[in-house]
C-alpha positions in Angstrom: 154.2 76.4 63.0 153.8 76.1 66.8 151.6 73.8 68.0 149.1 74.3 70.9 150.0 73.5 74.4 147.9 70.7 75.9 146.7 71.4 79.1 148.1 70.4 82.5 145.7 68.0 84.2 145.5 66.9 88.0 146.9 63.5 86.4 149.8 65.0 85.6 151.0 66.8 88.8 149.9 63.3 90.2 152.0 61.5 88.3 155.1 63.5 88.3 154.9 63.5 92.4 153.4 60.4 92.2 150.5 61.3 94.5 147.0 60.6 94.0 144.7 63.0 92.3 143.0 63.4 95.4 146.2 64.4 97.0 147.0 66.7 94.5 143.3 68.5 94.4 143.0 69.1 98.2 147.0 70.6 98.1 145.5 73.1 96.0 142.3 74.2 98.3 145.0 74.5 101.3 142.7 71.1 102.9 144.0 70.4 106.5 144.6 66.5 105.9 147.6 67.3 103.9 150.9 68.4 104.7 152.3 71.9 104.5 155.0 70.0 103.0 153.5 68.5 100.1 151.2 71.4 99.9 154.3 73.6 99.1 155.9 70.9 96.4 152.0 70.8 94.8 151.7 74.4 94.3 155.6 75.1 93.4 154.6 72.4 90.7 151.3 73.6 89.5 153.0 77.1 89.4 156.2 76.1 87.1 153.4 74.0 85.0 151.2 76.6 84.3 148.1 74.4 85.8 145.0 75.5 85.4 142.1 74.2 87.9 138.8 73.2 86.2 136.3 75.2 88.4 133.1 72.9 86.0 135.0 69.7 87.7 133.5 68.8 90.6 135.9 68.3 93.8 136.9 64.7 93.9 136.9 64.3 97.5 133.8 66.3 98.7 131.9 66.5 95.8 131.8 70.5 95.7 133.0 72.5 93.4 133.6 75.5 96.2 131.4 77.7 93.9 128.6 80.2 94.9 126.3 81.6 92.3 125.0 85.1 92.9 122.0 86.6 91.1 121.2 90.5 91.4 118.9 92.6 89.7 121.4 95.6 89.3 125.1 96.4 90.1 124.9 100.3 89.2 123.0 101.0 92.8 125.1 101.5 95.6 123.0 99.3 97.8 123.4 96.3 95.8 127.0 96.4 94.6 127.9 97.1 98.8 126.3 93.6 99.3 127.7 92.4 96.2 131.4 93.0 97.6 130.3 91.8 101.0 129.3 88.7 99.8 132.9 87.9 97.6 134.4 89.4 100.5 132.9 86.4 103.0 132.9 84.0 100.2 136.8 84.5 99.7 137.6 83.9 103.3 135.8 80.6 103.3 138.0 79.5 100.3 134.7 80.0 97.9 134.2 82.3 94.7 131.4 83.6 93.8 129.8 83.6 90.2 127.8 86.9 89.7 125.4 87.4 86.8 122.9 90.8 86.6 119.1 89.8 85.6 118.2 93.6 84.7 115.1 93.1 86.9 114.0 91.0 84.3 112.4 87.7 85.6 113.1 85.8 82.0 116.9 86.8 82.9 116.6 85.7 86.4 115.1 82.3 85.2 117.9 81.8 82.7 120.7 82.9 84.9 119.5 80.8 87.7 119.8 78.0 85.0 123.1 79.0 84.0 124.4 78.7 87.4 123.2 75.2 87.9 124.7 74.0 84.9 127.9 75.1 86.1 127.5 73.2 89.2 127.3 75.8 92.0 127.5 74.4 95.5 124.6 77.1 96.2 123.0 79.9 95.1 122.4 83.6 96.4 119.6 85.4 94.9 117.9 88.9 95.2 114.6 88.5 93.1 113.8 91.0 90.1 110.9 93.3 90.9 108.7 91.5 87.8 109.0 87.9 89.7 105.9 86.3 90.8 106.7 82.9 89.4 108.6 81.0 91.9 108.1 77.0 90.4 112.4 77.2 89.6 112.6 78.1 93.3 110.2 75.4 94.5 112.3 72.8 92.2 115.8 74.1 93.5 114.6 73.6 97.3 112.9 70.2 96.6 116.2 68.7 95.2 118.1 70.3 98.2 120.1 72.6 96.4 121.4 75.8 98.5 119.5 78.8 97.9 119.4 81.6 100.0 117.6 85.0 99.4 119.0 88.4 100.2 117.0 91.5 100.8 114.3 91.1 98.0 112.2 87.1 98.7 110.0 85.1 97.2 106.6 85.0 99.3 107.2 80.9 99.9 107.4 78.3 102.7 110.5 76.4 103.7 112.8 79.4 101.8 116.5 80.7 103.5 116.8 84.9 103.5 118.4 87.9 104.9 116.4 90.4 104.7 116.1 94.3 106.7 113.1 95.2 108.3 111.9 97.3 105.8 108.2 97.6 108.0 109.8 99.3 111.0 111.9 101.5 108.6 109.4 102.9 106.6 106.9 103.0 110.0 110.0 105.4 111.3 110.5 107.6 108.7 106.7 108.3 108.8 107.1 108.9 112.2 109.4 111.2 112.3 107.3 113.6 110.1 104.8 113.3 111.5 106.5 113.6 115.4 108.2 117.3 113.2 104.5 118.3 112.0 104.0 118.1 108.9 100.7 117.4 107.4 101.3 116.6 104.1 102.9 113.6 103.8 103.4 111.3 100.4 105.2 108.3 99.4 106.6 107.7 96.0 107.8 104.6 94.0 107.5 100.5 94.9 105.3 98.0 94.6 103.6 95.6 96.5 104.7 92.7 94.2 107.6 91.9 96.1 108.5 91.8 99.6 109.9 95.1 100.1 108.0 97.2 98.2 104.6 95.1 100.5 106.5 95.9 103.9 107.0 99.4 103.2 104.1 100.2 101.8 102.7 98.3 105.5 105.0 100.5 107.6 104.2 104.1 105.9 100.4 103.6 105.9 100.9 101.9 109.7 102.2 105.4 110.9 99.7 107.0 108.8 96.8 105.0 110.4 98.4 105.0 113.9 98.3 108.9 114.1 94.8 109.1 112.3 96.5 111.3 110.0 94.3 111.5 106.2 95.7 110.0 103.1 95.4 112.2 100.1 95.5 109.7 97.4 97.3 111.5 94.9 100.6 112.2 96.7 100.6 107.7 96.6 102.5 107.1 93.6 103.9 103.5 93.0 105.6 102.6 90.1 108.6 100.6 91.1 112.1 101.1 92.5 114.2 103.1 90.1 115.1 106.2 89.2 112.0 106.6 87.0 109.6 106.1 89.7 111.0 108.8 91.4 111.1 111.1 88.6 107.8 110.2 87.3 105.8 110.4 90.7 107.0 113.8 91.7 105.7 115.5 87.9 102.7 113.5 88.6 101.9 115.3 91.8 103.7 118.5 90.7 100.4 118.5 87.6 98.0 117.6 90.5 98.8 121.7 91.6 99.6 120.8 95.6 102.4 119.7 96.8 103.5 117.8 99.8 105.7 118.9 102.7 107.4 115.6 103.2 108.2 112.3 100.8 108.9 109.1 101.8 111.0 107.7 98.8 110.9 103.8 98.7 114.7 103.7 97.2 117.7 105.7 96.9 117.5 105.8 92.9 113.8 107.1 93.4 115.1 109.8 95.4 117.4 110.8 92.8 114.3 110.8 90.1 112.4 112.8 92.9 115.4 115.3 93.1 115.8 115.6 89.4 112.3 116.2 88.4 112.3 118.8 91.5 115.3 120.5 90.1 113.4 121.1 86.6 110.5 122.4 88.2 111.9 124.7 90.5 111.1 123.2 93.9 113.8 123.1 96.0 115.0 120.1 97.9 114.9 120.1 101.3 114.1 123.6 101.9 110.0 123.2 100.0 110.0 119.6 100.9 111.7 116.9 102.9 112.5 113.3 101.5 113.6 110.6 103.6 114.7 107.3 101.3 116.1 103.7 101.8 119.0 103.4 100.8 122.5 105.2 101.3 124.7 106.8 98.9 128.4 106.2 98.2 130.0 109.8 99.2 127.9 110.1 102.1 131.2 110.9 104.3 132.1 113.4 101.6 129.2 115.8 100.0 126.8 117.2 102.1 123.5 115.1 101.2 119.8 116.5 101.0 118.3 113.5 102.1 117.5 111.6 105.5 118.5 107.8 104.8 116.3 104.3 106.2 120.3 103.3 106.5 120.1 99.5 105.3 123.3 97.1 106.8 124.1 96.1 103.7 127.9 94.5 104.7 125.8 93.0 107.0 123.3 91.6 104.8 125.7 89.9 102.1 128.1 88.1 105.3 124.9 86.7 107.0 123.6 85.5 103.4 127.2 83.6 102.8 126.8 82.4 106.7 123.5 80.6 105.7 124.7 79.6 102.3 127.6 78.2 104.3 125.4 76.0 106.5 123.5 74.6 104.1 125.9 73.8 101.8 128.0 72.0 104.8 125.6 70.7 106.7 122.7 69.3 104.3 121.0 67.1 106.7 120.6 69.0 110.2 120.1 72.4 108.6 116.6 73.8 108.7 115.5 76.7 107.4 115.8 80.3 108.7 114.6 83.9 108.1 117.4 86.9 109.4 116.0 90.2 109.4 118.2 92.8 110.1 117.7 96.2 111.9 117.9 99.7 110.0 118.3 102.8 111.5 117.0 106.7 110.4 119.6 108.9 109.2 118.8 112.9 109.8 120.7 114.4 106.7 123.4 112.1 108.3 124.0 113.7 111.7 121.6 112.2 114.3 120.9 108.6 114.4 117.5 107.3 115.5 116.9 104.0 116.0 
């Protein structure tokens, strides 16, 4: 019968180069105060081992464990897996990995995940609130026992928080605009929220425009309803049964574009030639298939390196580091040919 292998520990690589543990665990994270030498001999011996680090271990030295927790509430949009991949990206070249769970814009998973992450001992943590979260008291407890957090794109409305965030105002207050600046009259906005801080600021930046040009509100071409494809779908056969239709929509995501699109398609309106829509958000094969949407394009790369910038600073610089707020600029795609600014 064979037996079980026991497991290579940092003792044992110590021991057999007779090192101290310490030596041996910052050969492995490539740490400047050791040799290339003995970094090389550390490695070739971990290799021919079969050693195994234990990423729940804190690092002896510094007391990190060179672990970043991510929490998004969906990897199936384009928007958020692009920052999901920034973020590893950034994390990797700092000599970090990053932990990603998926809280299904479900605040209960987002609490437990959160948990989760702690447990395991994350050096700090990246979140993008669900859409259903309005209570922040595990935020307020993370911050007052100066643990890392940093917010990206979606925040908590709270003092003394880290985010990167776009300015979702200005973008919506453009895309308005611009209907208005081509003449059309009959302007709605479908999908979003004010619970959160992106549904809020573009709610503030379409009726901004609207208010700005005096131009009248019919209240049934205002359809909330969230972020996702549904709210799309759902608002447009909501104004299709109202009878009249608007010339131009202002979708608040991508996904609710797509729902917009789709319920379009089933009712015969066509898309853009009966109506305009103008979304935030991108899509994948931009570069590739002739879209039929204008874009509020988001930096999304950009968003997920600045997030693991601030994570960075916080995490390595505990007692200096104040708190800051990024917001990044978006810009107005015309069915992705002319760029306004």
């Amino acid at each position: 019968m064979n037996r079980k292998t026991k497991p290579i520990r940092l003792e044992d690589l110590a021991n057999i180069l007779k090192v101290s543990k310490v030596t041996i665990s910052k050969a492995l994270r490539d740490h400047p105060d050791i040799s290339a030498e003995t970094t090389a001999r550390v490695k070739e011996l971990a290799d021919e081992l079969g050693y195994l680090p234990n990423f729940m271990a804190k690092n002896l030295s510094s007391l990190k464990s060179n672990l970043i927790g991510l929490v998004v509430p969906e990897i199936a949009h384009f928007f958020f897996s692009a920052i999901i991949e920034s973020i590893f990206a950034a994390a990797s070249k700092n000599k970090y990995e990053t932990v990603l769970t998926v809280s299904e814009e479900k605040a209960e998973k987002e609490k437990n995940h959160v948990q989760f992450l702690l447990s395991m001992k994350m050096d700090g943590l990246i979140i993008s609130i669900t859409q259903e979260t309005t209570d922040f008291a595990i935020f307020q407890k993370i911050i007052q026992h100066n643990v890392p957090i940093v917010f990206v794109d979606r925040a908590p409305d709270m003092p003394g928080i880290s985010s990167v965030t776009v300015n979702d105002r200005g973008g919506a207050f453009a895309a308005t605009e611009y209907a208005i600046n081509k003449g059309y009259n009959k302007i709605a906005k479908i999908g979003g929220n004010n619970n959160i801080n992106i549904g809020r600021q573009r709610n503030e930046g379409f009726f901004e425009a609207m208010k700005l040009y005096d131009y009248k509100i019919n209240p049934d071409w205002i359809i909330d309803g969230g972020f996702g494809h549904e709210a799309g779908y759902n608002g447009f056969k909501s104004i299709y049964k109202n009878g009249k239709l608007p010339e131009y929509i202002l979708a608040i995501t991508y996904p609710a574009a797509l729902g917009i699109y789709e319920a379009a398609y089933e009712l015969g309106v066509r898309i853009p030639q009966d109506i305009e829509i103008t979304c935030f958000g991108n899509n994948t094969f931009k570069h590739i298939i002739p879209t039929v949407f204008n874009f509020v394009d988001q930096p999304t790369q950009k968003l997920g390196e600045e997030a693991v910038k601030l994570i960075l600073k916080m995490i390595n610089h505990p007692k200096t580091y104040e708190p800051e707020k990024i917001v990044l600029d978006t810009k107005l795609l015309i069915n992705n040919s002319n760029t306004i600014t």
